[in-house]
ROMIGU-582446 format. One record per residue (C-alpha): residue number from 0; residue in one letter; x, y, z. Coordinates in Angstrom, 1 decimal. Each point is the difference from the previous one (the first is absolute). Layout:
N
BAGU seq type   east  north     up
BAGU NUM    A      X      Y      Z
...
END
This chain:
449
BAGU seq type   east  north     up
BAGU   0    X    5.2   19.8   16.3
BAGU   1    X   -1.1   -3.5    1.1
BAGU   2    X    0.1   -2.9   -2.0
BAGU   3    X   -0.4   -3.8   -0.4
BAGU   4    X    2.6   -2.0   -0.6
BAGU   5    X   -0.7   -3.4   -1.7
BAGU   6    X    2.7   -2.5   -0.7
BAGU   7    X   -0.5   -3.0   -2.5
BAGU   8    X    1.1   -3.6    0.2
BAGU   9    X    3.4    0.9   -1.8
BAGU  10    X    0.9    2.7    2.5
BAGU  11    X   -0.7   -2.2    3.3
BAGU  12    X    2.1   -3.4   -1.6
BAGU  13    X    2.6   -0.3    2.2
BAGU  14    X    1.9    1.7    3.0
BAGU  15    X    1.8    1.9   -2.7
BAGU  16    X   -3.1    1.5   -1.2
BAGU  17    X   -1.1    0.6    3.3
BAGU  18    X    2.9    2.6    0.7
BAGU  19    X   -0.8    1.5   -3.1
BAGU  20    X   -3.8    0.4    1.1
BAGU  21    X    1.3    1.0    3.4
BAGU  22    X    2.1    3.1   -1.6
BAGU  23    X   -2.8    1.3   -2.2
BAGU  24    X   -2.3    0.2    2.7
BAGU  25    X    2.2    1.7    2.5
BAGU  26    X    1.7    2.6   -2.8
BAGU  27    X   -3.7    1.7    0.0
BAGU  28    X   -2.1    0.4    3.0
BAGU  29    X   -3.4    0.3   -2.3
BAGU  30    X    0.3   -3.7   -0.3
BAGU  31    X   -1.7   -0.5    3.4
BAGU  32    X   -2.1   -3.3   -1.2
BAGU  33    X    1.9   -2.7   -2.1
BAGU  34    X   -2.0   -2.5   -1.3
BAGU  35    X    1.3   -3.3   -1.3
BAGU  36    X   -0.6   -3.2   -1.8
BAGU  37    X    1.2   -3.6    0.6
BAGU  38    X    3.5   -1.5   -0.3
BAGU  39    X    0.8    0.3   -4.0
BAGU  40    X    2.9   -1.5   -2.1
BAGU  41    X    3.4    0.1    1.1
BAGU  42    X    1.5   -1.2   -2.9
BAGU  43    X   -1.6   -0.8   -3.5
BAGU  44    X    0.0   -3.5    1.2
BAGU  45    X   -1.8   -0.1    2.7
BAGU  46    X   -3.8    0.4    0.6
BAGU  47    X   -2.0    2.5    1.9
BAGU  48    X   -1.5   -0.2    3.2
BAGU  49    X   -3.7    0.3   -1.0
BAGU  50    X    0.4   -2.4   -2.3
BAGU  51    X    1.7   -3.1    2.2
BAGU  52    X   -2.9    0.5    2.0
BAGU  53    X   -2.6   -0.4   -2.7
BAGU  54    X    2.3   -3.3   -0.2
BAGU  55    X   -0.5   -0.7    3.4
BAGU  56    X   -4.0    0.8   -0.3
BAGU  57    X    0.3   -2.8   -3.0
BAGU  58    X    1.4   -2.3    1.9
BAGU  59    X   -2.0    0.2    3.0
BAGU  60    X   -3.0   -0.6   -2.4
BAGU  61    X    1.1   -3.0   -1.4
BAGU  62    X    1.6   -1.7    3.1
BAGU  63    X    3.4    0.5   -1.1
BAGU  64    X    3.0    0.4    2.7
BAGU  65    X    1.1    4.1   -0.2
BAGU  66    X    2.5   -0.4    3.0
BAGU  67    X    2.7    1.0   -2.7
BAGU  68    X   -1.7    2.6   -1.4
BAGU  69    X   -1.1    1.3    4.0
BAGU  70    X    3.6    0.1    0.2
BAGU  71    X    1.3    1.6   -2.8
BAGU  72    X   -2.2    2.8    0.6
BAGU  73    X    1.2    0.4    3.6
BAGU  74    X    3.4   -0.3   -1.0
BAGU  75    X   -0.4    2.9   -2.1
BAGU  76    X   -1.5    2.2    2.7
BAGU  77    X    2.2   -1.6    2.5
BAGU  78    X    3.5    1.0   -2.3
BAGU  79    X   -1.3    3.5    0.5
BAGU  80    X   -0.9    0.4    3.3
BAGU  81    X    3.7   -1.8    0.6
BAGU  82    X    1.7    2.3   -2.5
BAGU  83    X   -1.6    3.6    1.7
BAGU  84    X    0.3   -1.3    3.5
BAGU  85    X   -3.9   -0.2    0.4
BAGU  86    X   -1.6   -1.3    3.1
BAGU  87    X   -3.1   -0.9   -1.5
BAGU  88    X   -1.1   -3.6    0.9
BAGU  89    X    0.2   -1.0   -3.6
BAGU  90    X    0.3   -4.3    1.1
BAGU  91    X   -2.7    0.8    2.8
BAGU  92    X   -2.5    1.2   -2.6
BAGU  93    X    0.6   -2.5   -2.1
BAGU  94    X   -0.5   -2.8    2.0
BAGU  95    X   -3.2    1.4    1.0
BAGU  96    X   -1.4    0.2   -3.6
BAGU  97    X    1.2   -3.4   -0.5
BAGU  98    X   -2.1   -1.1    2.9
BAGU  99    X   -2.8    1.6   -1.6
BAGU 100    X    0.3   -0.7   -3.3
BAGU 101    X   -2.7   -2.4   -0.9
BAGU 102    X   -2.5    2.6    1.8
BAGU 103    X    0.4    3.7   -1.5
BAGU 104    X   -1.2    1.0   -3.3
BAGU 105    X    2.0    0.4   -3.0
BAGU 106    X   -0.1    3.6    0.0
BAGU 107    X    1.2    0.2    3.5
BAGU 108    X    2.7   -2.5   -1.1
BAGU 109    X    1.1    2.3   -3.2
BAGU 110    X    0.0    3.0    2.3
BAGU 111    X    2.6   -1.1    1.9
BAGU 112    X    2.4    0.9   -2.3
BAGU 113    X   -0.4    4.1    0.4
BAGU 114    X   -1.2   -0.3    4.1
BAGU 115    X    3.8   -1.8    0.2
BAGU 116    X    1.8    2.9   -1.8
BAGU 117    X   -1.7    2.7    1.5
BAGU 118    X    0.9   -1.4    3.4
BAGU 119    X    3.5   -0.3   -0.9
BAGU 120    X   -0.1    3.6   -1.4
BAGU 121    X   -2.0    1.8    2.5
BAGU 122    X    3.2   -1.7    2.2
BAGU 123    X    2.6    1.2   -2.4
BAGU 124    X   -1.2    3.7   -0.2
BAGU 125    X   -0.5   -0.1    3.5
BAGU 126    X   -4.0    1.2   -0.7
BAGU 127    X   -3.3   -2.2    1.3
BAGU 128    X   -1.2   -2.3   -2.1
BAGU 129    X   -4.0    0.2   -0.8
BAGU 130    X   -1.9   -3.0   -1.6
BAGU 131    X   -1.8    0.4   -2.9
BAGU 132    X   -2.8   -2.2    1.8
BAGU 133    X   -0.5    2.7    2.0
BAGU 134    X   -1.0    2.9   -2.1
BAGU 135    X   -0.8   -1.0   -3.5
BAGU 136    X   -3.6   -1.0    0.3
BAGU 137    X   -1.8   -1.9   -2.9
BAGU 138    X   -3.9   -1.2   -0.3
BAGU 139    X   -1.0   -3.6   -0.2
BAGU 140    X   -0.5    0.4   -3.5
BAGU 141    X    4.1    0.4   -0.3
BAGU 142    X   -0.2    4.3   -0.9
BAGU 143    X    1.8    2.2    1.8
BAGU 144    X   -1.7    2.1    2.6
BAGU 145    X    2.1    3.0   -0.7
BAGU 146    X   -2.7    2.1    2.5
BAGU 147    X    1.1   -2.0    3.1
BAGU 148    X    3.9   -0.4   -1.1
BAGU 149    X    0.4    3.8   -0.1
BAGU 150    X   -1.7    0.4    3.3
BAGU 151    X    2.1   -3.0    1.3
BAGU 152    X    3.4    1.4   -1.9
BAGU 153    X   -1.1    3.9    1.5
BAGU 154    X   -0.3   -1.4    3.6
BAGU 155    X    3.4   -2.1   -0.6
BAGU 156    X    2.1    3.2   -1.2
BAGU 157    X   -1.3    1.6    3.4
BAGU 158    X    1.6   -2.6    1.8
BAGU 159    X    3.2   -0.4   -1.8
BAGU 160    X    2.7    2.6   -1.4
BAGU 161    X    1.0   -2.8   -2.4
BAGU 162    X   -0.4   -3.9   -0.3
BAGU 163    X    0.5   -2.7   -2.7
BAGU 164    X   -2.5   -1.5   -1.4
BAGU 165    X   -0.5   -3.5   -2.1
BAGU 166    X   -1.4    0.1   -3.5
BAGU 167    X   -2.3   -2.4   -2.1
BAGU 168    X   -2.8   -0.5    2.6
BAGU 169    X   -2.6    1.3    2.4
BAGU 170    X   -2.5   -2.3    1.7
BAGU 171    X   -4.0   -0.1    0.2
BAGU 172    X   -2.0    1.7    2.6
BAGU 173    X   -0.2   -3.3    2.4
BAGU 174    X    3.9    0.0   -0.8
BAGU 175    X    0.4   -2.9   -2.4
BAGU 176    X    3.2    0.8   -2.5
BAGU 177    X   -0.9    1.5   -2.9
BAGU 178    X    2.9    0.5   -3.2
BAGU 179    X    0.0    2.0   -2.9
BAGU 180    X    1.1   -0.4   -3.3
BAGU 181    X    3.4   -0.8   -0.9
BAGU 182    X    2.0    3.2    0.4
BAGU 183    X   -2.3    1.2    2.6
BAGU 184    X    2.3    1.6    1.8
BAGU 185    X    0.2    2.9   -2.4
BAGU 186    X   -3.6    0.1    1.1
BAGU 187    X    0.3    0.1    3.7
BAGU 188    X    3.0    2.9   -0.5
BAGU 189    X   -2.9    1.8   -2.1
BAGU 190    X   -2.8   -0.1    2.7
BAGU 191    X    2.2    1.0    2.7
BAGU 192    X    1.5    2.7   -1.8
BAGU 193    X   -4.1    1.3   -0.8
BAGU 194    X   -0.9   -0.7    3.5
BAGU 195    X    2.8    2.2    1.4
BAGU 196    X   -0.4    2.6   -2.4
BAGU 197    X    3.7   -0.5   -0.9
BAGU 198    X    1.6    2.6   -2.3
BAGU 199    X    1.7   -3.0   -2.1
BAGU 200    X    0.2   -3.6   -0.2
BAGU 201    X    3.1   -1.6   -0.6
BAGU 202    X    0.3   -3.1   -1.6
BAGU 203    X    3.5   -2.0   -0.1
BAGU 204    X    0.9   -2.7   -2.1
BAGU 205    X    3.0   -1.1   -2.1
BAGU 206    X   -0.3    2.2   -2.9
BAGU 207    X    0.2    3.7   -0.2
BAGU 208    X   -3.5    0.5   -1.4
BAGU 209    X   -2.0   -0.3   -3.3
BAGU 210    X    1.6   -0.2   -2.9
BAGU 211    X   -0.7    1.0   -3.6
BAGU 212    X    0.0   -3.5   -1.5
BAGU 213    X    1.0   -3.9    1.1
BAGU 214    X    3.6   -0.5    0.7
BAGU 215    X    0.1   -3.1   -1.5
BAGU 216    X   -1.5    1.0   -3.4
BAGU 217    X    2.0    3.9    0.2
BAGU 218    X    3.1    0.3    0.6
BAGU 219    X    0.5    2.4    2.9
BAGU 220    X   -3.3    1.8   -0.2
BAGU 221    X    0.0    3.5    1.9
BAGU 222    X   -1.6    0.3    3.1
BAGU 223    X   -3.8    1.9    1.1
BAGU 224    X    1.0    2.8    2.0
BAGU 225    X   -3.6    1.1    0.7
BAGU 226    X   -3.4   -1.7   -1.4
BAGU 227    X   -3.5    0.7    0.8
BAGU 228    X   -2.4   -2.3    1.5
BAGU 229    X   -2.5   -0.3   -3.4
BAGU 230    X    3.6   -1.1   -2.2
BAGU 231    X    1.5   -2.5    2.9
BAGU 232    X   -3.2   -1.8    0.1
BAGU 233    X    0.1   -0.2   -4.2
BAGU 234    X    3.3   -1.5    0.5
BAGU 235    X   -0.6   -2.4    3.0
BAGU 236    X   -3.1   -1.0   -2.1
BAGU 237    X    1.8   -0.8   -2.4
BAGU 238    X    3.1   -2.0    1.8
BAGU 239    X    2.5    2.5    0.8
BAGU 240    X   -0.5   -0.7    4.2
BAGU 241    X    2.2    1.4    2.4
BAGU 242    X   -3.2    0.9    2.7
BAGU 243    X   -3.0   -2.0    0.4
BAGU 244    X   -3.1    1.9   -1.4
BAGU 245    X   -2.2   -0.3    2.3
BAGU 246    X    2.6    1.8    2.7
BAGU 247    X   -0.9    3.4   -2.4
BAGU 248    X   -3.5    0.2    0.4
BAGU 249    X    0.0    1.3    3.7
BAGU 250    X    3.1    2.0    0.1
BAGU 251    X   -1.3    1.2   -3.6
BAGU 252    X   -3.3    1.3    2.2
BAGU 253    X    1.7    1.9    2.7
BAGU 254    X    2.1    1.5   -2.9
BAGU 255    X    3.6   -1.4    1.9
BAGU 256    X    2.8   -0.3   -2.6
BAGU 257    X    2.1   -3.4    0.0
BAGU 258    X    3.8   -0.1   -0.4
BAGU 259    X    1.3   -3.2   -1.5
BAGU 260    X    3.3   -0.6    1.3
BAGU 261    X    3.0   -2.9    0.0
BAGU 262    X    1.1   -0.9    3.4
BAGU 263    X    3.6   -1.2   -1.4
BAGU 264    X    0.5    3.6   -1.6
BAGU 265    X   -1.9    2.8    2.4
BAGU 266    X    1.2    2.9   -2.3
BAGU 267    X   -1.7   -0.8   -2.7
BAGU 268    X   -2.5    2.3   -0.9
BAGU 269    X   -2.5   -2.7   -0.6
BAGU 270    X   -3.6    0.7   -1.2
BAGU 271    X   -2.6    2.1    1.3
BAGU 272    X   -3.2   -0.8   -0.8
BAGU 273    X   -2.8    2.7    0.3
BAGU 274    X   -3.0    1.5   -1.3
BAGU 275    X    1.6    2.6   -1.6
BAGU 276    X    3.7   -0.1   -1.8
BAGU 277    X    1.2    4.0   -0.1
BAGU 278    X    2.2    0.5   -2.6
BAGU 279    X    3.2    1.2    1.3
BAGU 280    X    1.3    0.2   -3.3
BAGU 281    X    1.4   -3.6   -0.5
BAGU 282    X   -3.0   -1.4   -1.2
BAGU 283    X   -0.1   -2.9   -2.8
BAGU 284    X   -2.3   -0.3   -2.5
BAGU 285    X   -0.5   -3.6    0.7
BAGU 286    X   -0.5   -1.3    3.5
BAGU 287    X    0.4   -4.0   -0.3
BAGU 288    X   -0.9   -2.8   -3.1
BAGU 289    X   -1.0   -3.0    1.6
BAGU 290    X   -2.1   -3.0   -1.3
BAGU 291    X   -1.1   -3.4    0.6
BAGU 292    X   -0.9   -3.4   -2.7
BAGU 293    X   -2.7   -2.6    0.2
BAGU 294    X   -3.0    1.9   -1.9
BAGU 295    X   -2.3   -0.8   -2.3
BAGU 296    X   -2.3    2.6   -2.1
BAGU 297    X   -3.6   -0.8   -1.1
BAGU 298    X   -0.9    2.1   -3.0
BAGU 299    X   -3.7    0.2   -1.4
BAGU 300    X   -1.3    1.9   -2.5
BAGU 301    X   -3.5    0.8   -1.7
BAGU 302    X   -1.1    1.7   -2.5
BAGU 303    X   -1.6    3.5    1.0
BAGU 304    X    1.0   -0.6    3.7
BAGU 305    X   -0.1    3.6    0.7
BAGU 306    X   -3.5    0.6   -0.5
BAGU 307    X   -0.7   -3.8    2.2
BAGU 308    X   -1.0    0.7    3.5
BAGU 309    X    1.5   -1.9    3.0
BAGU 310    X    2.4   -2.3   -2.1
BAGU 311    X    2.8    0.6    2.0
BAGU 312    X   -1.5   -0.6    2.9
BAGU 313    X   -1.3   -3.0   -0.4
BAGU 314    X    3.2   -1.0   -1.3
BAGU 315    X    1.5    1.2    2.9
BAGU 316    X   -2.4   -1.9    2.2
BAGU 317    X    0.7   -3.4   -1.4
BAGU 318    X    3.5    0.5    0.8
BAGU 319    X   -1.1    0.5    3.2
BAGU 320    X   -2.5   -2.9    0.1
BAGU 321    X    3.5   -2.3   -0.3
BAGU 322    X    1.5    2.1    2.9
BAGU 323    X    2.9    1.4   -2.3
BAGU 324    X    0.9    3.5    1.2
BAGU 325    X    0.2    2.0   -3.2
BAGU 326    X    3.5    2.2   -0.5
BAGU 327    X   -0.7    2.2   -2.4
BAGU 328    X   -2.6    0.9   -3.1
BAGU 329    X    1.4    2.1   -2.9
BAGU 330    X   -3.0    1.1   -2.1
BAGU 331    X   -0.5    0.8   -3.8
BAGU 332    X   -3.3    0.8   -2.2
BAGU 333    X   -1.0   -3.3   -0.9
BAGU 334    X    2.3   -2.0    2.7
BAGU 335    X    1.6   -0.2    3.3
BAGU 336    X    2.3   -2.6    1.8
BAGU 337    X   -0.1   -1.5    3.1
BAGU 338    X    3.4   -0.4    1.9
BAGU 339    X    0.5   -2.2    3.0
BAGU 340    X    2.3   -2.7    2.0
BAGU 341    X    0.5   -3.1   -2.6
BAGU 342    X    0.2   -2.1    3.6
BAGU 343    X   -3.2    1.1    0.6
BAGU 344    X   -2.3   -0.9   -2.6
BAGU 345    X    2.0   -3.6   -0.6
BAGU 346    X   -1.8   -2.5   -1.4
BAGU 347    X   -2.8    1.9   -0.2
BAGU 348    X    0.7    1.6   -3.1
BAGU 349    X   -2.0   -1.5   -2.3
BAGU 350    X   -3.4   -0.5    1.8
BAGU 351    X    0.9    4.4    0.9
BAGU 352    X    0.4    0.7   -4.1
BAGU 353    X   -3.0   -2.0   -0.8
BAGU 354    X   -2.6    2.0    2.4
BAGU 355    X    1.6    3.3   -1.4
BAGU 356    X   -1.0   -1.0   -3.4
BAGU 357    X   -3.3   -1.5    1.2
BAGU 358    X   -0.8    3.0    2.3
BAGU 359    X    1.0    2.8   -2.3
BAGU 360    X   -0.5   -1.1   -2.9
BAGU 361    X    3.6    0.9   -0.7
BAGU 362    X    0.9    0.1   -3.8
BAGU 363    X    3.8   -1.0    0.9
BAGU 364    X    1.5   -1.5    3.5
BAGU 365    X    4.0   -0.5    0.0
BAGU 366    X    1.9   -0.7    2.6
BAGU 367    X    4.2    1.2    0.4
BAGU 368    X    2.0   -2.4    2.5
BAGU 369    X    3.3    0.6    0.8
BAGU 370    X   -0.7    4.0    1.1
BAGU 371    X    2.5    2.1    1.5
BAGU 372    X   -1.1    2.9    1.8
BAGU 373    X    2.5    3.3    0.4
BAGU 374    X   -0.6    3.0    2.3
BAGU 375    X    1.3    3.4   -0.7
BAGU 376    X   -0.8    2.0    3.0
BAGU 377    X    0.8    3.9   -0.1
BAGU 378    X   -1.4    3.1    2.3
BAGU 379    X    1.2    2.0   -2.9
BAGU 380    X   -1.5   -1.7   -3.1
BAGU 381    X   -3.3    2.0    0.2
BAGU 382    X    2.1    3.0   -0.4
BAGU 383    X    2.7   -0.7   -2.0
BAGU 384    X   -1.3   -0.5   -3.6
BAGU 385    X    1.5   -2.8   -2.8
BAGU 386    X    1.1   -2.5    2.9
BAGU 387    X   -2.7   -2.7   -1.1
BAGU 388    X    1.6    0.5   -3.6
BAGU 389    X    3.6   -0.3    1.0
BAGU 390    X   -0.8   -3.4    1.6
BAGU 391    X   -1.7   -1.2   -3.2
BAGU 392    X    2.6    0.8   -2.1
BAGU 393    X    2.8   -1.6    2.0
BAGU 394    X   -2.4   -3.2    0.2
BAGU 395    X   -0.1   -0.2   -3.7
BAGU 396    X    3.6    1.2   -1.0
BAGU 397    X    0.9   -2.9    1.9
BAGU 398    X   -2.7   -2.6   -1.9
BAGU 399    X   -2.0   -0.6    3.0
BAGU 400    X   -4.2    0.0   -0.5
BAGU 401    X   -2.4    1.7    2.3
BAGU 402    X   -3.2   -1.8    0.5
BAGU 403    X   -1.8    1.7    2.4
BAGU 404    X    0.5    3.6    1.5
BAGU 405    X   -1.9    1.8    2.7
BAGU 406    X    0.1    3.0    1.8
BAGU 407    X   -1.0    1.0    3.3
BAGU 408    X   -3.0    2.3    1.2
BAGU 409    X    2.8    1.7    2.3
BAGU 410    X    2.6    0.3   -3.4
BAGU 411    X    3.0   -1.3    2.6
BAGU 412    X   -0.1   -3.6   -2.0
BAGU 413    X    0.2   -1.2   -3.1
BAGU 414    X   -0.4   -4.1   -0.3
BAGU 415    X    1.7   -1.6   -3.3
BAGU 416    X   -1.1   -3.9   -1.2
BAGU 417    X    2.7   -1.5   -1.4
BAGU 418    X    1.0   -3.7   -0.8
BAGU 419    X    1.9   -1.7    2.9
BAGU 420    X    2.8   -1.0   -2.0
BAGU 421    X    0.5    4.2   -0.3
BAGU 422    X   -0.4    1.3    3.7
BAGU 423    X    3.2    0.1    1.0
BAGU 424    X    1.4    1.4   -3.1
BAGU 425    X   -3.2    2.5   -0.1
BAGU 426    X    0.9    0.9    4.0
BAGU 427    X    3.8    0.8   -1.1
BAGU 428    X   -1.0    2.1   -3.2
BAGU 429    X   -2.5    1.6    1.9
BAGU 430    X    2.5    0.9    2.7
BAGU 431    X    3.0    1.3   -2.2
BAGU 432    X   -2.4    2.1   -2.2
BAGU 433    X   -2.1    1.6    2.8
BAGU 434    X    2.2    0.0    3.3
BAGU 435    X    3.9   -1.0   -1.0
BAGU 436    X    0.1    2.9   -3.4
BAGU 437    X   -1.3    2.4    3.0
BAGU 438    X    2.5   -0.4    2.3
BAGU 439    X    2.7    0.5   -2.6
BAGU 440    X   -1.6    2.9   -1.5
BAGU 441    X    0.0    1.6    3.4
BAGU 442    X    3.2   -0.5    0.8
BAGU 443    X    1.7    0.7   -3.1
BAGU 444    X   -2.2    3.8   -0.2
BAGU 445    X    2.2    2.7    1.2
BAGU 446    X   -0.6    1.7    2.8
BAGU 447    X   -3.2    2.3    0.1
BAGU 448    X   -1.8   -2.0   -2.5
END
């Protein structure tokens, strides 16, 4: 088996976290690459790498002093290098980015954050270090070219048994810097894991994977043991993150599971994400309820709309005329409703509500503020009948109103509107009915049942 081995902010904080990283790649000899991300928090306190040097970046654009920042950051590196009896030339390299501060581009200057840990962890795990620079190749237009980075990563495997590699960036073909998004780290784990045909992608973090509701509005929800690709991207859509989504697409392609897994507790089982669960008998009905506030809902009606060609669409094309991105549109005979972002439509509100009447000739146009949208996702629901009905009826045994509901074309999701003063109470209601009554029905059946 050969795997790729991708360590988070959280899980390269401090020497102490670098032991731990140490032990979990040399207690399986499948993790041959190890991929990492800058520096993150060592306390709650404290701030992460990446994001003292955005600081820095800041500063240098407005002419303000970042000596103390420059500092602070090396002192961080330099504590570890101290702590794990690194030779690395940790003041060296700083003084020479100091020297050319004023010259390189931002993105070089962010990067910085993962080429420094990688360098003290290639020396740690005794492994070479490769840059990122080197082999993840982007256009001028800022998209990836995933074509030369495989050949590039392909060529680099020949080379090396094992390395350690930085996260977050790449660089253009004339070898300017080049970042990803936020979290892109996930992403680089993901393309080298496609590019080496690796038969799973490890991703390590400080929690032991998905799990089946928000911590801080459930009270010690279970955890996902295995999820499929289509329901983690319902839930990361909808603001349960643990994985950046776009590091699913190419490891989703070359059909390579990922194992989420927490660096400060190794034998958890984690989650594995794939593109298939199998049910091994210890399947749940309900995979995760999730959700996220800020909506609004546009709904129009008209009289005989059924039988009215191309209203919707040109409904749906004045939305898009104010660049709002349009969530989701539940349909009935003689209506329909528009959900989307209340941030994005703004002000704008009014002047959008008067072209839908104008345009349409809409007999009614209301608008709902203050929209809550929950996500139900399931792999089971499709085949398990009544499990639409059992949510309903908790909702309204416990007096909370459901203003919008909409299925999915794949039947893994059901999407609730309810008011924001009622998500949290809908999420925990929805939770005990459907996930927290299952788990004490299975464990009070006797055996054989």
């Amino acid at each position: 088996m050969l795997k790729i081995t991708k360590f988070g902010g959280s899980s390269v904080s401090d020497a102490e976290h670098f032991r731990k990283v140490k032990a979990i790649v040399e207690s399986d000899p499948a993790r041959r690459y190890v991929v990492v991300s800058a520096v993150g928090k060592p306390t709650r306190d404290s701030d992460k790498i990446t994001d003292l040097l955005y600081l820095v970046d800041a500063h240098r654009t407005y002419h303000v002093d970042a000596t103390d920042l420059l500092a602070t950051i090396e002192g961080r590196f330099a504590a570890i290098a101290d702590e794990l009896g690194l030779s690395f030339p940790v003041h060296e390299e700083f003084a020479a980015l100091r020297d050319e501060l004023k010259d390189v581009s931002a993105e070089y200057l962010i990067s910085r954050g993962e080429w420094f840990t990688a360098q003290l962890m290639a020396e740690f795990l005794g492994r070479p270090f490769v840059d990122a620079a080197d082999v993840v190749v982007f256009h001028h237009d800022g998209t990836l070219n995933m074509e030369v980075t495989c050949e590039r990563v392909r060529k680099l495997v020949e080379q090396e048994e094992t390395f350690v590699f930085p996260g977050f960036y790449g660089a253009t073909v004339d070898g300017r810097i080049k970042l990803m998004e936020r979290g892109g780290g996930d992403i680089t784990g993901a393309i080298l894991a496609q590019a080496i045909e690796a038969d799973l992608y490890e991703n390590w973090t400080d929690v032991s994977g998905f799990l089946a509701a928000d911590p801080s509005i459930v009270d010690h929800p279970r955890s996902i043991r295995r999820i499929t690709f289509a329901e983690m991207r319902e839930l990361s859509y909808m603001g349960a993150s643990v994985l950046h989504e776009d590091a699913i697409f190419p490891v989703r392609e070359a059909s390579i599971p990922i194992q989420i897994k927490n660096t400060n507790d190794p034998d958890a089982v984690g989650t594995l994400i794939r593109e298939t669960a199998t049910d091994d008998g210890d399947e749940h009905l309900i995979t995760g309820v999730t959700g996220m506030r800020g909506y609004l809902s546009v709904y129009v009606s008209k009289n005989r709309l059924s039988s009215e060609r191309g209203i919707l669409a040109r409904t749906l094309a004045i939305f898009d005329r104010y660049g709002i991105n349009i969530e989701h549109v539940p349909t009935g005979i003689d209506s329909f409703c528009v959900v989307c972002r209340a941030d994005e439509v703004g002000g704008a509100i009014y002047s959008l509500v008067s072209d839908i009447k104008e345009e349409v000739a809409a007999d009614e146009v209301r608008v709902t503020e203050g929209l809550a949208l929950i996500s139900v996702v399931s792999r089971n629901m499709g085949r398990r009948s009544g499990t639409a009905g059992r949510i309903f009826s908790a909702l309204g045994e416990a007096g909370i109103n459901i203003s919008m509901i909409s299925q999915s074309s794949q039947e893994i999701t059901i999407i609730l509107g309810v008011a924001e003063k009622d998500f949290e109470d809908a999420i925990r209601v929805i939770y005990d009915k459907m996930v927290r009554d299952e788990m004490v029905g299975v464990s009070a059946a006797p055996k054989g049942e």
